[in-house]
C-alpha positions as CSV (number, residue, x, y, z in Angstrom):
1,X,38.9,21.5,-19.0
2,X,36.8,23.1,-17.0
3,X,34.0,20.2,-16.7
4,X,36.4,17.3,-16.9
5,X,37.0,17.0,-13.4
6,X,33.2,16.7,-12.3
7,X,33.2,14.1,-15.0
8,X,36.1,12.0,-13.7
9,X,34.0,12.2,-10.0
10,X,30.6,11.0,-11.7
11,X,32.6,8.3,-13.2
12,X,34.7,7.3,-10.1
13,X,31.2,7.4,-8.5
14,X,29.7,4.8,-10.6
15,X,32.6,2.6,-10.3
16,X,32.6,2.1,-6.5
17,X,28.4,1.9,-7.5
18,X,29.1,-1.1,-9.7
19,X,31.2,-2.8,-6.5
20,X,28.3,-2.2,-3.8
21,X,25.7,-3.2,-6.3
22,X,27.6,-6.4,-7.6
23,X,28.0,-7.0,-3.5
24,X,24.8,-6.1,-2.2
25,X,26.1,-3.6,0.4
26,X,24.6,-1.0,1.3
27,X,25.0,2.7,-0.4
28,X,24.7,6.1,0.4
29,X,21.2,6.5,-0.7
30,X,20.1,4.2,1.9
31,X,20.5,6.8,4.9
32,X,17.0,7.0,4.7
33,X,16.2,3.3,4.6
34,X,18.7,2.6,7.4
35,X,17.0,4.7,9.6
36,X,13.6,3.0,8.9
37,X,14.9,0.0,9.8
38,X,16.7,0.7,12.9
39,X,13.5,1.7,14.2
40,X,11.5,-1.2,12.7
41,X,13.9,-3.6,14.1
42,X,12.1,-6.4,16.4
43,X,8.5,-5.1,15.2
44,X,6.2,-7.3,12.8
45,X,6.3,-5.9,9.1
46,X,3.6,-6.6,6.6
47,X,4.1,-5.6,3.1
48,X,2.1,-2.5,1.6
49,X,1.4,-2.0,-2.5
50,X,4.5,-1.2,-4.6
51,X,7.8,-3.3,-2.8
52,X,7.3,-0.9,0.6
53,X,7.0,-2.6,4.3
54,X,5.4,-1.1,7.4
55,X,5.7,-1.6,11.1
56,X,3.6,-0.2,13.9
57,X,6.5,1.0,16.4
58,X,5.5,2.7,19.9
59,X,8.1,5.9,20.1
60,X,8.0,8.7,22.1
61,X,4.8,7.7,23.7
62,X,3.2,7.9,20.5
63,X,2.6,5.2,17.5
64,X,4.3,5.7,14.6
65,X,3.6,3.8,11.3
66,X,7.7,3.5,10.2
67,X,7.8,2.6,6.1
68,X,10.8,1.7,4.1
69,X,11.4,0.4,0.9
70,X,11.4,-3.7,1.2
71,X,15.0,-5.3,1.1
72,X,17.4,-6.1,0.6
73,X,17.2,-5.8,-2.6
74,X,18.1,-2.9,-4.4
75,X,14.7,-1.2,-4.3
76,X,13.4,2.0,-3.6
77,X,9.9,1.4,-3.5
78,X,6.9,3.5,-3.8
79,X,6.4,5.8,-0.5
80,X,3.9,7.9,-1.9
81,X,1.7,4.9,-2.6
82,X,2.5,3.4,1.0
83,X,2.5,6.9,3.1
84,X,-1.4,7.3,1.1
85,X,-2.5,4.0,2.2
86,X,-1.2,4.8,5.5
87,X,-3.1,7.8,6.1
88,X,-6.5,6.3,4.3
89,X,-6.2,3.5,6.3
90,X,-6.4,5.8,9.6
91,X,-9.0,8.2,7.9
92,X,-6.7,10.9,7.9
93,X,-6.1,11.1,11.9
94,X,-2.2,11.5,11.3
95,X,-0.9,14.1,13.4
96,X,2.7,14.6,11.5
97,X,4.1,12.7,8.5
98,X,8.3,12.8,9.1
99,X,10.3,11.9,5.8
100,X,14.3,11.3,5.8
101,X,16.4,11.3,2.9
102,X,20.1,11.6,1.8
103,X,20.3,15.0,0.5
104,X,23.1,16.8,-1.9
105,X,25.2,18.4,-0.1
106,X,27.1,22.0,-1.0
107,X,30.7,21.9,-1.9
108,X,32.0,23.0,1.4
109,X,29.7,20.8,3.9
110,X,30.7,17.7,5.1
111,X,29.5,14.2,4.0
112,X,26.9,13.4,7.0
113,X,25.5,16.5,8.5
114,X,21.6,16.1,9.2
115,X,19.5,19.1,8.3
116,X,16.0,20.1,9.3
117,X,13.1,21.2,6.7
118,X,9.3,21.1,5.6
119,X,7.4,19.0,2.7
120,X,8.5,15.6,1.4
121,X,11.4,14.9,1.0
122,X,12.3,12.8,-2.1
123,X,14.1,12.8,-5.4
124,X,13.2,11.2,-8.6
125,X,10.7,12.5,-11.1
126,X,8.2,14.2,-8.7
127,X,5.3,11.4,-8.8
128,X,5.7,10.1,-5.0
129,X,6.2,13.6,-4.0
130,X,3.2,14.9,-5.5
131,X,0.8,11.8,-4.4
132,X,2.3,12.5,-0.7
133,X,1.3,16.0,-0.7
134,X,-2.3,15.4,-2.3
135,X,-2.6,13.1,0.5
136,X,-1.0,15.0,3.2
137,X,-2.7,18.1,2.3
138,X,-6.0,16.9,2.0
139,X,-6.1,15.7,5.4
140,X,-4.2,19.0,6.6
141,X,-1.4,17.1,7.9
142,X,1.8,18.5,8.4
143,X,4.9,17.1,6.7
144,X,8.6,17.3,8.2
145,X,12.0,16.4,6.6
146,X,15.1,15.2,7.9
147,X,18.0,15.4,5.3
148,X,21.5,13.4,5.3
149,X,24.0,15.5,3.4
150,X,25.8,13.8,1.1
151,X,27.1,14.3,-2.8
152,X,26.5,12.4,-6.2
153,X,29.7,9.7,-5.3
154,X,28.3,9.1,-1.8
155,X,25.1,8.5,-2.6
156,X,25.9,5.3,-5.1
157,X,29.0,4.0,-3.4
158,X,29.3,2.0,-0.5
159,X,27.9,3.5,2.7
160,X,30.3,5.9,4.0
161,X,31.3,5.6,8.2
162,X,29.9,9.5,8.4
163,X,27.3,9.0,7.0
164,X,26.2,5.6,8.9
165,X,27.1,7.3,12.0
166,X,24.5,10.3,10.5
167,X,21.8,8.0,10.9
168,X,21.5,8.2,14.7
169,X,21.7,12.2,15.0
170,X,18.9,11.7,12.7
171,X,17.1,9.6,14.8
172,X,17.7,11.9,17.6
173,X,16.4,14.8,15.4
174,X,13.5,12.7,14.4
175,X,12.7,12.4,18.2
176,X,13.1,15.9,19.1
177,X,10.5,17.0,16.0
178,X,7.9,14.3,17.5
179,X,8.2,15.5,21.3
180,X,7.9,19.4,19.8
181,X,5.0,18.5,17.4
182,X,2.7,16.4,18.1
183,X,1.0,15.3,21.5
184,X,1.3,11.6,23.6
185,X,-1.2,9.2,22.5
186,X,-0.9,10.7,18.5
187,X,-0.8,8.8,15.4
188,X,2.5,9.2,13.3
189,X,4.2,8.4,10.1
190,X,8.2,8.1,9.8
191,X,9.3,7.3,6.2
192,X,13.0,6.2,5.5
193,X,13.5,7.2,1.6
194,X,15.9,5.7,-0.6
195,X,17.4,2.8,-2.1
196,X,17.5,0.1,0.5
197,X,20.1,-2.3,-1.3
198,X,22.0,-4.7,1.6
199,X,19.5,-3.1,4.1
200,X,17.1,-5.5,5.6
201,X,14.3,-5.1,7.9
């Protein structure tokens, strides 16, 4: 009795998954990705090793690399694999890697509030994580995290109006963390995480 009504909500939750999947629209998980391509919009992608894509966008009088999984297919990629060739291919002169993810969120928060943190930011079994902070801390490069809040139903259903509208405080925070740490003229990375299903680039 006790566990049956977190049950019924994982259940519920991969219902409305089977719709958005079935109709290619985009979910919950893609905060991340949605972000990535909002920024990327209008800018020339190229494809980089395991389904990611890459544009070189000027922001904040720096140049960011922005990487997101390649849609819109339902893919998530490999960002540990694309944010490592990123930095190899600049020789490690990266002066801040910026991940953002949807995030669980606690019972009493609301879907869609954007949270600040350090270290990569991604779910999954802990293989891109690791390779981006070999990388990352090889090069001594500092690594921040935006996170969407969300919970397990959001993050497979169709893409919530919160949590859509979520993506451009992030981008807003993303802004405010490049002005604060690092300097006009640097060399960034911004990562959108997460399944990019119905989001192009």
């Amino acid at each position: 009795q006790m566990v049956l009504p977190l049950i019924m909500r994982m259940a519920e939750a991969y219902r409305s998954a089977l719709k958005a999947v079935t109709l290619g629209q985009p979910i919950g998980d893609g905060a991340g990705a949605l972000v990535a391509a909002k920024l990327m919009q209008g800018y020339e992608k190229r494809k980089i090793p395991k389904d990611c894509v890459v544009a070189t966008v000027p922001f904040e009088g720096r140049t960011a690399y922005v990487i997101k999984a390649e849609g819109p297919g339902g893919n998530v990629g490999k960002p540990g694999d694309a944010i490592k060739q990123i930095i190899e291919e600049n020789e490690g002169k990266i002066a801040n890697v910026i991940m953002i993810d949807a995030g669980e969120k606690y019972e009493g928060e609301k879907p869609g509030e954007v949270a600040e943190g350090v270290g990569a930011i991604i779910g999954g079994p802990g293989v891109d994580q690791f390779k981006i902070e070999e990388t990352t801390l090889k090069y001594k490069i500092p690594v921040n995290a935006i996170k969407i809040k969300e919970d397990i139903g959001d993050s497979i259903s169709p893409m919530r109006k919160e949590i859509s509208d979520a993506v451009n405080t992030a981008i807003e925070r993303i802004k405010r963390v490049v002005r604060e740490r690092s300097k006009e003229g640097d060399t960034i990375i911004i990562a959108g995480i997460g399944n990019t299903i119905g989001i192009g680039q």
